[in-house]
N, C-alpha and C positions, 0 to 999 in steps of 0.2 A: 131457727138455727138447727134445730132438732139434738141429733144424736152427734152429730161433726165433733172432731177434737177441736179444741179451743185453738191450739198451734194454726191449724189446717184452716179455721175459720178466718181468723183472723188474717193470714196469708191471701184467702180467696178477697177479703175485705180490700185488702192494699189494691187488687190486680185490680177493682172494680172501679177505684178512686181514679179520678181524671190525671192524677199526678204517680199513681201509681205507690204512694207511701201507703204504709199500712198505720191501721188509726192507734189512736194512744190509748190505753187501758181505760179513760174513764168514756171515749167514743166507742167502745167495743164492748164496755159494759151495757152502756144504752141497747148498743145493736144484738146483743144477745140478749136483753130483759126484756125488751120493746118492741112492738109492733105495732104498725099504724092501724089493723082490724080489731087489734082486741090489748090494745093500748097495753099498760107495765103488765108484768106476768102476777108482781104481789106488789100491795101498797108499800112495804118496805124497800124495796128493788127502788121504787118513784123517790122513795125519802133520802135513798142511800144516795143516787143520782143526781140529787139536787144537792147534798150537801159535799158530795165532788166539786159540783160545777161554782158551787158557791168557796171552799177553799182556792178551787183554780183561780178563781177572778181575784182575790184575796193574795193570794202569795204567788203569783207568778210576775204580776205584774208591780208588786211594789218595792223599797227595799229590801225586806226579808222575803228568802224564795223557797219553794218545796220543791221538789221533782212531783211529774203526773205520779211515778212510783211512791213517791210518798206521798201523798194525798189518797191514793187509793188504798194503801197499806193503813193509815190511820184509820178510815171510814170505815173498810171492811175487815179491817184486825188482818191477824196472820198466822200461819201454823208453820212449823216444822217440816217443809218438804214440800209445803203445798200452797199455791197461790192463788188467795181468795179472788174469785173471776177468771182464773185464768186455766184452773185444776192442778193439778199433781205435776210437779217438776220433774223430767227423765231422772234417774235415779244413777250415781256414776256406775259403772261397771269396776267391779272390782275385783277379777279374774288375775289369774296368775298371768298370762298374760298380756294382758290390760296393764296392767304395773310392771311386765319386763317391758314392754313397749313405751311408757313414761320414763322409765330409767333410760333407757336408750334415748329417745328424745331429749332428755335432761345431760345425757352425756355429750347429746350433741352438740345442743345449745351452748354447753360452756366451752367444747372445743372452739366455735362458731367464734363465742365471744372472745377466746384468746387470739383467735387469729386476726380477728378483728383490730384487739390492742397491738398486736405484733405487728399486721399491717400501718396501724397509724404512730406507731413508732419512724419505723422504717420511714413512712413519710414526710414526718416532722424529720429523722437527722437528714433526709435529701434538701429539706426546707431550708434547715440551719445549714448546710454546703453550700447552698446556692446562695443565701445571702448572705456568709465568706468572700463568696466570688465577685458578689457583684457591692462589694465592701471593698474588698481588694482594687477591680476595677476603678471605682470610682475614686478610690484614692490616685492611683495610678495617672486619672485622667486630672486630677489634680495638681499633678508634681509636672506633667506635660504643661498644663496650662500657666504654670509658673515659669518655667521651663522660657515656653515660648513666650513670655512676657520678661523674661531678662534679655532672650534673643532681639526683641524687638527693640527696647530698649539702649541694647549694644550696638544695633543697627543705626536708629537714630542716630545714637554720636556717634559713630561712623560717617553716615552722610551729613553730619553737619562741620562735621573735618577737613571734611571734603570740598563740601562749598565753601568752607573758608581758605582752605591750600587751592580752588579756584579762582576766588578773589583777590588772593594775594597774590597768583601767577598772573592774574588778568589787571591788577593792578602794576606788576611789575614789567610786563609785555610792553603795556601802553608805554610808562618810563623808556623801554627802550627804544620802541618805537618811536616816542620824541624826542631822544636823545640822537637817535639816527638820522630823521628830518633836518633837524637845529645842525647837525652836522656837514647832511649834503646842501642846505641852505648856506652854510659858512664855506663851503667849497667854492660854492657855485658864486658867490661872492669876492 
């Protein structure tokens, strides 16, 4: 590995991978302590690695779980700023403007997020109008459909009025019509 920043290595590590992921802390421990010419760099490097590999098998896969980050954090302890395996974490910048720069971002973010609420207001009262309307509607097509079921109703006895002031004209036709026969019968007699 030599001199490489840990970041950088590690980065080059992913691109090399078939899949392209970069390896988890306790495979890039391996890959910086180890080499296949001149095997672990110290017998502790070997012990620490194995008892990585042995928590991984242990807690990833049963009920109770660690993260690879915590499995490597136990094994090789940890400092203040600095990430055993991994070296020294960037350091924030904390520059005057570095910090107006966060305040502006933090200003923005909450504008961000009022409009945000203000937008999903606005959409919820369109929401509740719309299903007003189509409340309204449906009642509407309701009082139609009653509507047209007394219309129909009225109709029916309408036409059954009907054929019966038919019946009774075509009951009463006949009558005269054989009262008319019996008549010219009685003439012709």
């Amino acid at each position: 590995m030599g001199s490489k920043a840990f970041v950088a290595a590690r980065a080059e590590l992913g691109k090399t991978n078939p899949e392209g992921v970069e390896p988890d802390r306790i495979e890039f421990y391996k890959h910086t302590h180890y080499t296949s010419e001149k095997g672990w760099s110290y017998l502790e490097d070997e012990t620490h690695y194995n008892n990585m590999t042995d928590l991984k098998d242990l807690y990833t896969s049963g009920e109770s779980s660690m993260t690879i980050d915590e499995i490597v954090d136990t094994i090789l302890g940890t400092k203040s700023g600095y990430i055993k395996g991994l070296g020294y974490a960037p350091k924030p910048n904390t520059t005057r403007s570095t910090q107006r720069r966060t305040a502006e971002l933090e200003d923005s973010l909450k504008k961000a997020k009022q409009e945000a609420v203000s937008a999903q207001l606005e959409l919820q009262n369109r929401l509740n109008a719309a299903e007003t309307v189509v409340d309204n509607q449906q009642s509407q097509i309701q009082d139609q459909q009653s509507q047209i079921q007394s219309l129909n109703s009225q109709l029916n006895i309408i036409v059954a009025r009907q054929e019966e002031m038919f019946r009774k004209n075509a009951t009463s036709f006949s009558l005269i019509a054989t009262k008319q026969r019996l008549r010219s019968i009685k003439m012709s007699t």
